[in-house]
C-alpha positions in Angstrom: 74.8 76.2 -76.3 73.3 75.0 -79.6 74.0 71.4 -80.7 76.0 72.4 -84.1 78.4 74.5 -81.5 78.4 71.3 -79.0 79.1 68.9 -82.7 82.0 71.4 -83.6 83.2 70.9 -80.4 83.6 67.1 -79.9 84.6 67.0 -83.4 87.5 69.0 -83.3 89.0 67.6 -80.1 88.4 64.0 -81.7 90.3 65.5 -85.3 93.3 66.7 -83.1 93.4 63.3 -81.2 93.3 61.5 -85.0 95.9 64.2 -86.2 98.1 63.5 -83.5 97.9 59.5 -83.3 97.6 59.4 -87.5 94.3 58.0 -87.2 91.9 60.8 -88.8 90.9 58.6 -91.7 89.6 55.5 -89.0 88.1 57.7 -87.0 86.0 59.5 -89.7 85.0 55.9 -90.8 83.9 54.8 -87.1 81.9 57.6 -87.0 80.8 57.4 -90.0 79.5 53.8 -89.8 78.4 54.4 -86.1 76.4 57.2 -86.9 74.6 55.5 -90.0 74.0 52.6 -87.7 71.8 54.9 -85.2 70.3 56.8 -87.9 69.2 54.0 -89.8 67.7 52.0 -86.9 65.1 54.1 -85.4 64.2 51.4 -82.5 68.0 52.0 -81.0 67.7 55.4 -81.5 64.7 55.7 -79.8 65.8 53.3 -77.3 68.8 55.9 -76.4 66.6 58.8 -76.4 64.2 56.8 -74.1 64.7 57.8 -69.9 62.4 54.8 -69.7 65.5 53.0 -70.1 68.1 53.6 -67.5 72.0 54.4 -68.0 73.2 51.1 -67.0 71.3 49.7 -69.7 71.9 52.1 -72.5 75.6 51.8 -71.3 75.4 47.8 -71.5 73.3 47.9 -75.0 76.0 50.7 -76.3 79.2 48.9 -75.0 78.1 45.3 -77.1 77.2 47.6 -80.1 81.0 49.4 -79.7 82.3 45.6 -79.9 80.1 44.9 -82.5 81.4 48.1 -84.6 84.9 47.3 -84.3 85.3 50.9 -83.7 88.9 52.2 -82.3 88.9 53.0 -78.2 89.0 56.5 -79.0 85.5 56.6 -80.6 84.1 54.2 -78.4 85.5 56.4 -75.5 83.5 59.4 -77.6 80.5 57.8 -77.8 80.5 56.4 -73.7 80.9 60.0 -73.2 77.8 61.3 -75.3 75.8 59.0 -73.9 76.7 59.7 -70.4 75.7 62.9 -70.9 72.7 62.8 -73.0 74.3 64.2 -76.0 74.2 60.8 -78.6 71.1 63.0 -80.4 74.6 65.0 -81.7 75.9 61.9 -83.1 75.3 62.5 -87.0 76.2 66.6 -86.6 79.8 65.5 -85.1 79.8 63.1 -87.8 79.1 65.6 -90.3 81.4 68.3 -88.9 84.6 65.6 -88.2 84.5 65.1 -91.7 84.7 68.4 -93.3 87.4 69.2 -90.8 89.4 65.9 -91.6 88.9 66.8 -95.4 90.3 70.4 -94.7 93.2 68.7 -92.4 93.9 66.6 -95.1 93.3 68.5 -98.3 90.2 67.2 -99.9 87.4 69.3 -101.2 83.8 67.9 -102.1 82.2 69.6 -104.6 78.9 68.9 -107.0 78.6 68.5 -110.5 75.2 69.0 -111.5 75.0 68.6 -115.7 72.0 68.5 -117.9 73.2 65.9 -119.9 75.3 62.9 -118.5 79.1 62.8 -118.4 81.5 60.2 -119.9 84.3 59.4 -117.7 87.0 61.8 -119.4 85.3 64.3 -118.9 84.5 64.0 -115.7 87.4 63.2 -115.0 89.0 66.9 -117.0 86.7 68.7 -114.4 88.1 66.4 -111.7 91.7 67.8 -112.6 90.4 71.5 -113.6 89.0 71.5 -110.1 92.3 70.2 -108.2 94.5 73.0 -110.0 92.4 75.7 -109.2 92.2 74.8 -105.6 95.2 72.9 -105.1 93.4 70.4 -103.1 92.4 66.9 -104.0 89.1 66.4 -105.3 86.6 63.7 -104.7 83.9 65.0 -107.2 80.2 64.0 -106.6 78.2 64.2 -110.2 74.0 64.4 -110.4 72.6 65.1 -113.6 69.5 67.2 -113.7 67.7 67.3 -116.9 66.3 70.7 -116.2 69.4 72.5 -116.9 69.1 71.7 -120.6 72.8 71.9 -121.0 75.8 73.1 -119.3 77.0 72.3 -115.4 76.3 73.7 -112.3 79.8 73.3 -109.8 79.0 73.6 -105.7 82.0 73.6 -103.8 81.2 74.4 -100.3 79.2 77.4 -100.2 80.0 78.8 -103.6 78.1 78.0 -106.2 79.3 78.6 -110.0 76.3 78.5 -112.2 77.7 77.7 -116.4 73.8 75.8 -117.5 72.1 77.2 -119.8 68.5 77.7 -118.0 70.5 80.5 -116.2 71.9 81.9 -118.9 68.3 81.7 -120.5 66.9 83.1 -117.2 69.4 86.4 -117.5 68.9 86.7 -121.1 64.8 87.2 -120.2 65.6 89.1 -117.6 67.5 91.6 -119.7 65.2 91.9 -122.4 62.2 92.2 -120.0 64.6 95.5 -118.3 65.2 96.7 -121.7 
C-alpha cells in the first residue's frame, strides 16, 4: 500500500474520532505542530527512522515529546501507534491530508491569489467575499504576488486553476496571431 493511501487512512479515522468528540480543530493543530516539530528537527527525525535505536527508546524519547506537546490523548495515542509500527515517516502526509478533510468537514476552502501588482486590504478582502458566494464555503485566502504577471490575478482553488493575468492573455493573443 503506498504511504498517501496509508496518510488518508489514519487521517480519516482520526477526522471521524475529532467529528464525533468536537475536537477536529485541536486535533488538526496537534498535528499540525507535531508534525512541524519532526520536520524541522532533522536529528529526531533521524533518530526515529534510526533501528540503531530500539523501540523502548524511541517510545520513551516520543512519550516525553507527547508531554512536551501538550497534544490531546487521541493524537498522542496516533502517534504511539505510528511509531510502533514504523509508520511516523507518514507523519506530515496525514498531517497534510487531516487538514484538507477537516476543511471540507467544516466548510473551509484555501485557495491562491497570485496578483502582479500588490493588493490593498479591500480588495482582498472583495475577492475574499466574491470567493465565499461562489462556493458557499468559508474562505481563508492565501495572497502571493508575482511580478511576472504584469497585471491581473491568478485564483488556485484546489485543483482548478482560473487564469484572469495578463501574460496569459498576452500569451493567447500571440498565439492567435502566430495561427492566423
Amino acid at each position: 500500500m503506498s504511504i498517501n493511501a496509508i496518510a488518508k487512512r489514519y487521517a480519516k479515522a482520526l477526522v471521524q474520532i475529532g467529528s464525533e468528540s468536537g475536537a477536529v480543530d485541536q486535533y488538526n493543530a496537534d498535528l499540525g505542530r507535531f508534525s512541524a516539530l519532526l520536520t524541522e528537527n532533522r536529528e529526531l527525525a533521524q533518530v526515529f527512522s534510526n533501528p540503531a535505536y530500539g523501540i523502548e527508546s524511541k517510545t520513551e524519547i516520543m512519550k516525553e515529546l507527547v508531554s512536551r506537546s501538550q497534544v490531546s490523548p487521541i493524537v498522542s495515542n496516533l502517534l504511539m501507534l505510528l511509531l510502533e509500527r514504523g509508520r511516523l515517516v507518514a507523519l506530515p502526509l496525514i498531517a497534510e491530508s487531516y487538514g484538507a478533510m477537516a476543511d471540507e468537514l467544516s466548510g473551509v476552502i484555501r485557495p491562491t491569489l497570485t496578483s502582479g501588482l500588490p493588493l490593498d486590504a479591500a480588495q482582498i478582502e472583495e475577492i475574499k467575499a466574491t470567493l465565499a458566494k461562489s462556493t458557499g464555503k468559508k474562505v481563508e485566502l492565501k495572497v502571493e504576488v508575482d511580478p511576472s504577471l504584469i497585471g491581473g490575478v491568478i485564483t488556485k482553488i484546489g485543483g482548478k486553476v482560473f487564469d484572469g493575468s495578463v501574460r496569459t492573455q498576452l500569451a493567447r493573443i500571440q498565439d492567435t496571431l502566430q495561427k492566423g
